[in-house]
C-alpha positions as CSV (number, residue, x, y, z in Angstrom):
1,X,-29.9,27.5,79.4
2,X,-32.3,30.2,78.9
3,X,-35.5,30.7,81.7
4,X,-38.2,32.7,81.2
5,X,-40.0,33.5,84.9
6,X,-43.3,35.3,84.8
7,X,-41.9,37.9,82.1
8,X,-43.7,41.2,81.5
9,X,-42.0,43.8,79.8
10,X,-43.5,47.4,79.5
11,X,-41.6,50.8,77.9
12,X,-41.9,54.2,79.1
13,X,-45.2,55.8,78.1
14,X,-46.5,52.7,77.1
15,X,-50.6,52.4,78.8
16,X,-49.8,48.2,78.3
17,X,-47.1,45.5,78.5
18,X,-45.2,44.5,75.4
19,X,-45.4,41.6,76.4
20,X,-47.1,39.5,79.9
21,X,-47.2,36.5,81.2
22,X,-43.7,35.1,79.4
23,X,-43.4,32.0,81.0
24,X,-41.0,29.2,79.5
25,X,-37.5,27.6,79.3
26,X,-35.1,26.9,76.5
27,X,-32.8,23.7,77.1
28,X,-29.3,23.8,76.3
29,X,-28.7,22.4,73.0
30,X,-32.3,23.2,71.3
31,X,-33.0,25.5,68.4
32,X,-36.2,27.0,69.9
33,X,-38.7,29.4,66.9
34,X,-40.6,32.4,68.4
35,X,-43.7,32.4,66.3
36,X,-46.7,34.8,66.3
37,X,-48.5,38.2,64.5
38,X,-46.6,41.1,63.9
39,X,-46.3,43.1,66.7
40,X,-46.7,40.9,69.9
41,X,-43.0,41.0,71.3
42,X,-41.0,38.3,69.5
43,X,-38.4,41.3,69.5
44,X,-38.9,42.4,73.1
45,X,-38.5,38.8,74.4
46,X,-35.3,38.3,71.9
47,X,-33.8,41.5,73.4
48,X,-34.9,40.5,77.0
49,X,-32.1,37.3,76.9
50,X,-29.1,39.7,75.9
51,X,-30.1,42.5,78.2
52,X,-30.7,45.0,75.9
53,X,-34.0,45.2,77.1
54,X,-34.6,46.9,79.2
55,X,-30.9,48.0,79.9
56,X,-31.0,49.5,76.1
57,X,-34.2,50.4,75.4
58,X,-35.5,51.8,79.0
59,X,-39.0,50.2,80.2
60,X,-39.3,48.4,83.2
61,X,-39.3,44.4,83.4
62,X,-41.0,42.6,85.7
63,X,-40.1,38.7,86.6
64,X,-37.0,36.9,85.7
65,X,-34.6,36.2,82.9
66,X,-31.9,34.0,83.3
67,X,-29.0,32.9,80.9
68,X,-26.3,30.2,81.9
69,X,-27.7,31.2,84.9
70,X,-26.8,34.8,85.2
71,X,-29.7,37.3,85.9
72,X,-30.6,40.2,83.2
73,X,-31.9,42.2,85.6
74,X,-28.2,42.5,87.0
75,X,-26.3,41.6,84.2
76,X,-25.9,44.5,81.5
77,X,-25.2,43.3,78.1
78,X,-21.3,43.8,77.9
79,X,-21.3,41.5,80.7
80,X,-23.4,38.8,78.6
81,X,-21.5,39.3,75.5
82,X,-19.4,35.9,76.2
83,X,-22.4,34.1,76.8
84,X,-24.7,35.4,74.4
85,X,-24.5,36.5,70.7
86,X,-27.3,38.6,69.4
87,X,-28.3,39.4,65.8
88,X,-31.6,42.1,65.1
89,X,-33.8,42.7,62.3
90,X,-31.1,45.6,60.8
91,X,-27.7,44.5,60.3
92,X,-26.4,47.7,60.0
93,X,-27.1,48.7,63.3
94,X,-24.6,45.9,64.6
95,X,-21.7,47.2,62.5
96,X,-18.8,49.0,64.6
97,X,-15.9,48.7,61.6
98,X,-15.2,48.8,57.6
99,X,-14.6,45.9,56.0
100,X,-16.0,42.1,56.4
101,X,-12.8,40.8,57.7
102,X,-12.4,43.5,60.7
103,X,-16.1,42.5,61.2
104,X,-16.1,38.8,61.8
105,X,-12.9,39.6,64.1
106,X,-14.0,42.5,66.3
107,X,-16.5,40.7,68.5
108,X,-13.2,38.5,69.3
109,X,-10.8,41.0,69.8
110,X,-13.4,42.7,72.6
111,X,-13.0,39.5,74.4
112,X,-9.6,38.8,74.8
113,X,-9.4,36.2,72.6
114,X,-5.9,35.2,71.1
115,X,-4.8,36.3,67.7
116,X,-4.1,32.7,66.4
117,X,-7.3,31.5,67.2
118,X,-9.1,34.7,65.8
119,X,-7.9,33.7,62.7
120,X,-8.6,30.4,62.4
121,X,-12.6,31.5,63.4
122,X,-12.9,33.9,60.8
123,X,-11.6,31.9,57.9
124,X,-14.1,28.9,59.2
125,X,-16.5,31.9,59.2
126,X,-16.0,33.1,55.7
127,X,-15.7,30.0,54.5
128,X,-19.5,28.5,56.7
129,X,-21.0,31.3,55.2
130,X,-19.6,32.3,51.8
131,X,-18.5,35.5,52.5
132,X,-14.7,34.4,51.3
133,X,-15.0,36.4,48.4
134,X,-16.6,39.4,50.2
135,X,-13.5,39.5,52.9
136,X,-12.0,42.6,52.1
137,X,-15.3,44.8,50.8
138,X,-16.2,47.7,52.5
139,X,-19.6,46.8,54.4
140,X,-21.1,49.8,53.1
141,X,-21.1,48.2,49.1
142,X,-22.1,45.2,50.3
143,X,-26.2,44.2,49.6
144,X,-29.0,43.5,52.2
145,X,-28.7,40.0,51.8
146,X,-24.4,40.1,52.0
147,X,-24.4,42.4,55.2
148,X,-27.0,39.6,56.9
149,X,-24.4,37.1,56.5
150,X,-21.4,39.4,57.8
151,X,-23.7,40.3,60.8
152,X,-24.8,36.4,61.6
153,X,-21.0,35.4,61.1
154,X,-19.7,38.6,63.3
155,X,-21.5,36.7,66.5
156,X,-20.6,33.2,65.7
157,X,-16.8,34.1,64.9
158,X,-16.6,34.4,69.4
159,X,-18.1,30.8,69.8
160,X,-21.4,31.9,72.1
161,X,-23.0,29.4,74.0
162,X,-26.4,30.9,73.0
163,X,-27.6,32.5,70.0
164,X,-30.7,35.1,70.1
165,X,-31.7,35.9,66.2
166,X,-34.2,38.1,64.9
167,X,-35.7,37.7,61.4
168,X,-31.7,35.8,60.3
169,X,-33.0,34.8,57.2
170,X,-35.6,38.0,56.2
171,X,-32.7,39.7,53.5
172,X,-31.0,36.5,52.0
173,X,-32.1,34.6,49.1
174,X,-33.1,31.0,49.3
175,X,-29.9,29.2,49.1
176,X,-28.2,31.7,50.9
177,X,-31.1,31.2,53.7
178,X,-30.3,27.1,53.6
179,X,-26.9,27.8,54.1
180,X,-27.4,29.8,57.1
181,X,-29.5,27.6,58.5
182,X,-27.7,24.0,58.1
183,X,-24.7,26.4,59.6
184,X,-26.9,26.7,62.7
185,X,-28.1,23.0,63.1
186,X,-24.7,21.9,62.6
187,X,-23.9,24.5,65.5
188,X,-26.9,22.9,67.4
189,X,-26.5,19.5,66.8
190,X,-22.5,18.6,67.2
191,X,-21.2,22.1,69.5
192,X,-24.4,22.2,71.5
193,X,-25.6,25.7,70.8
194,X,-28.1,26.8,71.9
195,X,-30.6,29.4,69.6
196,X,-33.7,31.0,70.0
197,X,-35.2,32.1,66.8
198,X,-37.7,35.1,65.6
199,X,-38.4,34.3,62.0
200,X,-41.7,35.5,60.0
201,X,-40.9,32.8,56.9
202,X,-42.0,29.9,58.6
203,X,-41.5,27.6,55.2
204,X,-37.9,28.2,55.7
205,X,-37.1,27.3,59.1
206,X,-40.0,25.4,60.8
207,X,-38.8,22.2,60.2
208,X,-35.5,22.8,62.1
209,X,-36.4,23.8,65.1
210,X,-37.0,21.3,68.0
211,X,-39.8,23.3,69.7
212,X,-42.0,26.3,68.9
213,X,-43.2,29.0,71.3
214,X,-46.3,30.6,69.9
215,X,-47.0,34.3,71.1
216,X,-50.7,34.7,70.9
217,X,-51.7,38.2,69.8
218,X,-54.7,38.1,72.6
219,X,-52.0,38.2,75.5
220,X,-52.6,35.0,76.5
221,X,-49.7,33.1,77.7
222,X,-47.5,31.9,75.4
223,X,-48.1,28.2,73.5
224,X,-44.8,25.9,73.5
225,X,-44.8,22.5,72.1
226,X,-43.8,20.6,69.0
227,X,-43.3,22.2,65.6
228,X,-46.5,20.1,64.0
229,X,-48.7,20.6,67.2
230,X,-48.3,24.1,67.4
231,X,-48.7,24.8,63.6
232,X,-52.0,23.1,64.2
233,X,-53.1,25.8,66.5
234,X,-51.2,29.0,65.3
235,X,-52.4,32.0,63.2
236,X,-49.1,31.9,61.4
237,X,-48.2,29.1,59.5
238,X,-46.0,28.4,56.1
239,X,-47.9,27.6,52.9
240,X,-47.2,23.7,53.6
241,X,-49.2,23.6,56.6
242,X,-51.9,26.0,55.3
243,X,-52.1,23.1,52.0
244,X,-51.7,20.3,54.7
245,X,-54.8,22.2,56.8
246,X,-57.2,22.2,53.3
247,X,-56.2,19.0,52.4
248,X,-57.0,17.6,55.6
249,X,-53.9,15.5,56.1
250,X,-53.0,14.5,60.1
251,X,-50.6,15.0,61.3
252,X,-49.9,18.2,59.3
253,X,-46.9,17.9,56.9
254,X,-43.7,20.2,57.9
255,X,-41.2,19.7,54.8
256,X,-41.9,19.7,51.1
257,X,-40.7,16.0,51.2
258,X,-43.4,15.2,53.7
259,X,-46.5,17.0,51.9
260,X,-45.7,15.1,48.4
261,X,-45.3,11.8,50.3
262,X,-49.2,12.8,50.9
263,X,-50.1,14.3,47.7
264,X,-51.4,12.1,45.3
265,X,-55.3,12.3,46.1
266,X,-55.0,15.8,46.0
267,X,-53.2,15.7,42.7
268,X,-56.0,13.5,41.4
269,X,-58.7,16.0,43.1
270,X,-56.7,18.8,40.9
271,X,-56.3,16.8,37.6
272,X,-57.8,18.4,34.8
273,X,-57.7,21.8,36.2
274,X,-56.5,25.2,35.6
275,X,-55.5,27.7,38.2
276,X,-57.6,30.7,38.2
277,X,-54.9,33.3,37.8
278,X,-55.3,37.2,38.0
279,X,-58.9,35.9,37.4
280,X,-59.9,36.8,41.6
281,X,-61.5,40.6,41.8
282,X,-59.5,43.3,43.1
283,X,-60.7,44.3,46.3
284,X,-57.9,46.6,47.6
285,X,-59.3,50.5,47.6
286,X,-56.7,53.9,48.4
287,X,-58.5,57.1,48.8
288,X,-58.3,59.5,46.3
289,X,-55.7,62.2,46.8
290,X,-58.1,64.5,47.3
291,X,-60.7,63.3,50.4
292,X,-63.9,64.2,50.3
293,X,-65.7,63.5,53.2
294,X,-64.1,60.6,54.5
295,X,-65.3,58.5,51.7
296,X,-62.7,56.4,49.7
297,X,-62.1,56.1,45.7
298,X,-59.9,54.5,43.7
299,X,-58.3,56.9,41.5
300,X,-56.3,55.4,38.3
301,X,-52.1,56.4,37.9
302,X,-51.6,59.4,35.3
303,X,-49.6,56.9,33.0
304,X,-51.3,57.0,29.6
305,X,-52.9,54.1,28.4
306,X,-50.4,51.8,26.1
307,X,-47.4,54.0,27.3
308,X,-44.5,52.2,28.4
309,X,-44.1,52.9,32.2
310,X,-40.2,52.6,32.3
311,X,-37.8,51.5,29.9
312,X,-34.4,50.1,30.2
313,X,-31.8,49.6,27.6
314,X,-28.4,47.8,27.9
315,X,-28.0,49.4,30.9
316,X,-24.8,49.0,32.9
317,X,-23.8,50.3,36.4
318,X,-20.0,50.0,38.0
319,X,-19.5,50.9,41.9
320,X,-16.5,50.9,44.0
321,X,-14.8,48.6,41.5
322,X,-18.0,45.7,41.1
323,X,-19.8,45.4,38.1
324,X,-23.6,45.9,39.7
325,X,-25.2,46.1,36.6
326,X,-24.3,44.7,33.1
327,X,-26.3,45.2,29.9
328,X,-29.7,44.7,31.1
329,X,-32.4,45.2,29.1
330,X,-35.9,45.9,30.9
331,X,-39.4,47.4,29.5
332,X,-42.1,48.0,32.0
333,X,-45.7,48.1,30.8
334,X,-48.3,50.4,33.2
335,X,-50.4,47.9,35.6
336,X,-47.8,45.1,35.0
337,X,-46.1,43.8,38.2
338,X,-42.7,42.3,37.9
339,X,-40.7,40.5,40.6
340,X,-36.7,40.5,40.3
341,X,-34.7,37.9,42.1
342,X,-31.7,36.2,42.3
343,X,-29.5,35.5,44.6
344,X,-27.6,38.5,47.4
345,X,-25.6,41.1,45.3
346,X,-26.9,40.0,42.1
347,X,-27.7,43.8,41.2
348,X,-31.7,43.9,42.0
349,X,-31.6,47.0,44.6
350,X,-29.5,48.6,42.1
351,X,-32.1,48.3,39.3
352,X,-34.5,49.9,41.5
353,X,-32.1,53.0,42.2
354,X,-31.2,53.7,39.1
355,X,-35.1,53.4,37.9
356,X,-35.2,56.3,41.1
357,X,-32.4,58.3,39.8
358,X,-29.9,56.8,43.2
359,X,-27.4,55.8,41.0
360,X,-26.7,56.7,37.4
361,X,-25.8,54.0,34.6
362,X,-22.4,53.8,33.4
363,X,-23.7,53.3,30.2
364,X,-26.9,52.5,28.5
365,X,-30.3,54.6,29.5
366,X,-33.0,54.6,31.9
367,X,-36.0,56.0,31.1
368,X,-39.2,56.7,33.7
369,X,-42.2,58.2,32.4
370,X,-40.1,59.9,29.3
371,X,-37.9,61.6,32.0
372,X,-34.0,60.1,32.5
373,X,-34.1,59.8,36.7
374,X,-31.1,61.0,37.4
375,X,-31.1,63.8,35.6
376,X,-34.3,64.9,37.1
377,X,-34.8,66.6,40.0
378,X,-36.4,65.0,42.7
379,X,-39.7,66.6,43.5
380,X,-40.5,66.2,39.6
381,X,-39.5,62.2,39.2
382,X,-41.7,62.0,42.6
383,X,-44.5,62.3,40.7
384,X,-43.2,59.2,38.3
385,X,-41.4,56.8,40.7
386,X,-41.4,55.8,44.1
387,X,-39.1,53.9,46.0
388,X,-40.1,52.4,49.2
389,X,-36.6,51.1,50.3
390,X,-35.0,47.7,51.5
391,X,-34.8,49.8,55.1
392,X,-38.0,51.6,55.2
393,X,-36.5,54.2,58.1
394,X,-34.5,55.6,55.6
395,X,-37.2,57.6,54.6
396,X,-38.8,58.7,57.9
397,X,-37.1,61.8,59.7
398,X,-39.6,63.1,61.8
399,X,-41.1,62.5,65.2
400,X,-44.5,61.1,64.6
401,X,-46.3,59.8,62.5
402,X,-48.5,63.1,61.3
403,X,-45.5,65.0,61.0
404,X,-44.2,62.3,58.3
405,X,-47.5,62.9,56.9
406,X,-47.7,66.6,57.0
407,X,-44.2,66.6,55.3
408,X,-45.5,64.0,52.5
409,X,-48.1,66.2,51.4
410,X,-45.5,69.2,51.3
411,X,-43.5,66.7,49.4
412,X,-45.8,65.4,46.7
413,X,-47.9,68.9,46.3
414,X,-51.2,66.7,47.6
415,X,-53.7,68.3,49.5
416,X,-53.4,68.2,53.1
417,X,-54.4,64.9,54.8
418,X,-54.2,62.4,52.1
419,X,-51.0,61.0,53.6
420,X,-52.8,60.5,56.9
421,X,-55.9,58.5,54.9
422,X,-53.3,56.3,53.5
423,X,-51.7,55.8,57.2
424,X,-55.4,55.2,58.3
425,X,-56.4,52.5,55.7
426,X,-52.7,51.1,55.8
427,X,-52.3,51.3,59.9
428,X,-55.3,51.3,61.6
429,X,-55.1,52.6,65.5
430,X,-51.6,54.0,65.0
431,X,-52.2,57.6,66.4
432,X,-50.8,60.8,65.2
433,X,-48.3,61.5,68.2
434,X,-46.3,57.8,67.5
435,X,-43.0,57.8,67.0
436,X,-41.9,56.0,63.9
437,X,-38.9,54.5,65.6
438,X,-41.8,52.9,68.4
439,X,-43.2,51.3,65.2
440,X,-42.9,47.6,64.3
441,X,-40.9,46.7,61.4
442,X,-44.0,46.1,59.5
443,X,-45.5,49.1,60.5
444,X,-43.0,51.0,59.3
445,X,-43.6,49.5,55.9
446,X,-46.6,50.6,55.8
447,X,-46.0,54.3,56.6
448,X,-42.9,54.3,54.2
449,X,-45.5,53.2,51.7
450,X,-48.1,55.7,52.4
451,X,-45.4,58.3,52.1
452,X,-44.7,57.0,48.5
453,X,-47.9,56.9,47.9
454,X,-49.2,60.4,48.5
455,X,-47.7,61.3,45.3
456,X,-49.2,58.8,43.4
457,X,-46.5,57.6,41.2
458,X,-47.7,55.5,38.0
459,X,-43.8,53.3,38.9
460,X,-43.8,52.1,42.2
461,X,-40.9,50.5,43.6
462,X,-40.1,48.3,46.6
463,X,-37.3,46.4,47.8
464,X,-37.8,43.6,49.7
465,X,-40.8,44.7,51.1
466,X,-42.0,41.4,53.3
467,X,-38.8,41.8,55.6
468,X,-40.4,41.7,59.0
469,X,-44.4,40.7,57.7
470,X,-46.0,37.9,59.3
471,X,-48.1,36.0,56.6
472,X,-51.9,38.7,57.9
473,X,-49.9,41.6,57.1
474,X,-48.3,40.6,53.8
475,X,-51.9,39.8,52.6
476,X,-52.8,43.0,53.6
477,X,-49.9,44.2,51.5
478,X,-51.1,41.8,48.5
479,X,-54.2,43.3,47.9
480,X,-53.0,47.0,48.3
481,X,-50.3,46.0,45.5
482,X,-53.3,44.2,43.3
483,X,-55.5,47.5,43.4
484,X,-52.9,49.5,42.3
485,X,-51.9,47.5,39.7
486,X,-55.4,47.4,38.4
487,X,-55.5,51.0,38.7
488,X,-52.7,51.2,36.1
489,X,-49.9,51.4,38.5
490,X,-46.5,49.7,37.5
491,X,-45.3,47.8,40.3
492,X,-41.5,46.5,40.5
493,X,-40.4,44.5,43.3
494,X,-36.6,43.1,44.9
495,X,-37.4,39.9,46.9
496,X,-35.8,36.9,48.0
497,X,-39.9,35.9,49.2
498,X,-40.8,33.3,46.3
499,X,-44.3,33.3,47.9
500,X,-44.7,36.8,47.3
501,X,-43.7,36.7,44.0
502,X,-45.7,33.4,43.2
503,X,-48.9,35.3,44.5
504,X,-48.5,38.8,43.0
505,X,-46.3,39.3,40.3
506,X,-47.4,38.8,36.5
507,X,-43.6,38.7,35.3
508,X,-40.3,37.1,37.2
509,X,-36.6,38.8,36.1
510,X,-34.1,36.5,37.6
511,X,-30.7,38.4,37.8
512,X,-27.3,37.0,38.1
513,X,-24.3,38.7,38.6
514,X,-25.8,41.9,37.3
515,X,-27.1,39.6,33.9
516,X,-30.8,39.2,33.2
517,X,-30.8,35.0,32.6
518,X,-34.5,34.9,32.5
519,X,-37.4,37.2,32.2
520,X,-41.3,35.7,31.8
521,X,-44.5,34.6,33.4
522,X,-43.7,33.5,36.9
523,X,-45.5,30.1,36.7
524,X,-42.9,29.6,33.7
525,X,-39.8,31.0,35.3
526,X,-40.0,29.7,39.0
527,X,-41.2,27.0,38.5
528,X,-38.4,26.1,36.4
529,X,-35.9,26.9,39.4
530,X,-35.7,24.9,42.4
531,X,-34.4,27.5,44.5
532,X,-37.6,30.0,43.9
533,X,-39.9,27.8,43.4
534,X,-42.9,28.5,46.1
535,X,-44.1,25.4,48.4
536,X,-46.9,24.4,46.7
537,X,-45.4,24.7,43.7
538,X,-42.5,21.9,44.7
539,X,-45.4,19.6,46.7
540,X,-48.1,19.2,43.2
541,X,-45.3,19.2,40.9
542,X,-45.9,18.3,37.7
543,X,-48.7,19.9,38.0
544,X,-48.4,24.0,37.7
545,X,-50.0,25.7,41.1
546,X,-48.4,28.1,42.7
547,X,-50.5,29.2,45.9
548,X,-52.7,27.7,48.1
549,X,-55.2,30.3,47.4
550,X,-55.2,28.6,43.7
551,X,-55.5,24.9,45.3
552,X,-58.2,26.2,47.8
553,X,-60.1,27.9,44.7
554,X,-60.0,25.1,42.3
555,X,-61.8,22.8,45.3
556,X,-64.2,25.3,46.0
């Protein structure tokens, strides 16, 4: 269905290829998972089967890409949108109308199809991916998680015979995610569908794909085999196979089912031990905002000692008609890091605006460093709170990356060229004159971050801040997160990732329907849900680890 020939891909200005030497071939019928680092061109060879590369993005392709057996090279997308449906890493950008309804049928109507049989699709739709209570919102008050559904429903309502999907599962919580994805096997398995897959959380969808193609970050051609044979070999692999790898166990485990078939030596191994929590060094150093010679310090947050970073009280928040918020009660202590999550729209990226003065409570209070955010003016509460947001290009305007800097300093009142150390300890090789648009998704984390950071803020906030991190760079982020911390920094985070929040956070707020129905240590509260409870955490169970780095630590 899909034929890869020879495939190099390289973009204007560019000294090297995306990607070389893409040479493979998905079969009609098979759900096919592009693994590999950040950065090698999982998104350039996703965007080279619709046409959008390089039709869309300019760059010359060399080779041959073939869908239902219609060349890219002379088919522009419009003329493989009734072949092809294509989702990217921001949903937003796939939007054309205003509500969810006109959504899921506009793809149709561009086709021609019939209005009877539009219907009938988009109530399937709505009702695949539970979005019938969401049919008449406005996309724009919908969450991250809710506008990844309406986008991944919008190119199945036109029945493709393949589906290209980048990161489908990086904004929706765990359940959410399982729905998605038993909607695409069942898509796979009884209509023949074929999907290739981009997805950085492996523990989620490994297991259903029926082969993996590995993009190695040397630029050595591609490895394709089966999903256990090529998590044997690959850099990037979901905490079950990384357990499965120090345990030892062949051939390597895939599902949580699997590894606890395997588990009970390991158990034993583990019995009568504690995990080491919060007991490993941090190692994670930021420059001080003032560089001196190129040599790095740590420098603590301003929040006093004791203080109470932020401090919520029966807060509540109503928007276009939705109660986001209701009667949450939060206190925030300084180098305390607290995950919230809960399922799509339960109100957690509203927290973190109104703790950044985005939104203001309907009733209750917020308080941030003794200031009430939005009711202070932005380049003061800069210097209390930072917001690195669910879409990190919503805080980069300019056209490379030392102007972004250059502006940051302005910004934060920070002498010149502590921006640019961050960018240099956070992105290493990215040069001054790079556009943040020519940026990985990751990337553009990181900058985003460095911008927040320039202003040192003793509250730091981030909302769902793995979207688009292979499992390198999120350790990268997990030690940056842990310095701070130790420094004094309060850290809040949104994410669906129950990884992230098993390895990082010292407190888990579960939110539901704009309620707090939990709040505690995270080995209490996730792994009393078995919807965020991490891998590990489901395969040793009764036992209480959480991370593999635990496990690994414990044996040591």
């Amino acid at each position: 269905m899909i034929r890869f020939e020879d495939v190099s891909v390289t973009y204007d200005g560019a000294a090297q290829p995306a990607v070389r030497g893409i040479d493979f071939e998905v079969p009609e019928g098979e759900l096919v998972l592009l693994v590999g680092p950040s950065g090698v061109g999982k998104s350039t060879v996703l965007g080279a089967v619709s046409g959008l590369v390089p039709h869309f993005t300019g760059g010359t392709l060399r080779g041959r890409v073939t869908v239902a057996g219609r060349d890219t090279r002379t088919h522009k997308p419009r003329e493989l949108a009734d072949v092809v449906g294509t989702v990217g890493q921001d949903p937003l950008s796939h939007f054309v109308t205003d509500t969810v309804e006109d959504e899921l049928a506009y793809g149709m109507e561009s086709l021609g199809i019939a209005p009877d049989v539009m219907r009938r699709r988009v109530e399937e739709t709505l009702d695949l991916l539970g979005l019938a209570g969401l049919r008449d919102r406005p996309l724009a008050t919908l969450s991250g998680g809710q506008r990844q559904r309406v986008a991944i429903g919008s190119v199945l309502t036109p029945h493709p015979d393949v589906l290209v999907l980048d990161e489908p599962t990086s904004a929706l919580d765990p359940a959410a995610a399982e729905e998605v994805l038993a909607v695409l096997q069942r898509l796979v398995h009884d209509l023949g569908t074929t999907v290739l897959m981009a997805e950085h959380r492996l523990e989620r969808v490994v297991q259903y794909a029926d082969r993996v193609v590995l993009l190695p970050a040397s630029g050595a051609p591609p490895v394709l085999g089966g999903p256990a044979e090529v998590m044997a070999v690959s850099p990037v692999h979901p905490p079950v196979v990384a357990l499965g790898r120090l345990a030892g166990w062949t051939p390597l485990p895939l599902t949580v089912r699997d590894a606890r078939r395997r588990a009970d030596g390991l158990r034993e191994r583990l019995a009568g031990r504690e995990p080491a929590r919060g007991a490993a060094p941090f190692t994670g150093r930021l420059p001080d905002s003032r560089p001196a010679k190129g040599r790095w310090r740590s420098r603590r947050s301003t929040a006093p000692t004791g203080a109470r970073t932020a401090e919520v009280r029966a807060l509540s928040v109503r928007r276009a008609g939705v109660d986001a918020l209701r009667r949450v009660d939060l206190t925030i202590a300084p180098g305390e890091t607290v995950a919230l999550m809960g399922r799509n729209g339960a109100g957690k990226s509203t927290l973190l605006n109104t703790l950044v003065g985005l939104v203001a409570p309907t009733s209750g209070s917020v308080q941030v460093g003794g200031l009430t955010p939005h009711r202070t003016a932005p380049r003061d509460l800069v210097r209390r709170a930072g917001l690195v947001p669910q879409e990190p290009r919503d805080l980069l305007y300019a056209d490379t990356v030392a102007a972004e800097c250059a502006a940051a300093d302005t910004d934060a009142d920070a002498e010149p060229g502590t921006c640019r150390a961050l960018v240099r300890e956070l992105l290493p090789g990215v040069t001054d004159d790079t556009h943040p648009r020519d940026l990985s998704e990751g990337q553009r984390l990181a900058l985003a971050l460095a911008i927040v950071l320039t202003a040192r803020p003793p509250l730091l906030l981030l909302d769902e801040p793995t979207r688009g991190l292979d499992y390198a760079a999120k350790s990268r982020l997990v030690a940056i997160l842990r310095a701070l911390a130790a420094e004094g920094h309060a850290i809040v985070l949104a994410t669906h990732d129950v990884e992230l929040a098993a390895e990082l956070a010292h407190r888990v707020v579960l939110l539901a329907d704009g309620e707090v129905i939990a709040d505690g240590p995270t080995a209490e509260v996730v792994v009393a849900s078995p919807s965020f409870a991490p891998q590990t955490a489901k395969i040793l169970a009764p036992q209480r680890w959480l991370t593999v780095a635990e496990v690994r630590e414990a044996l040591a």
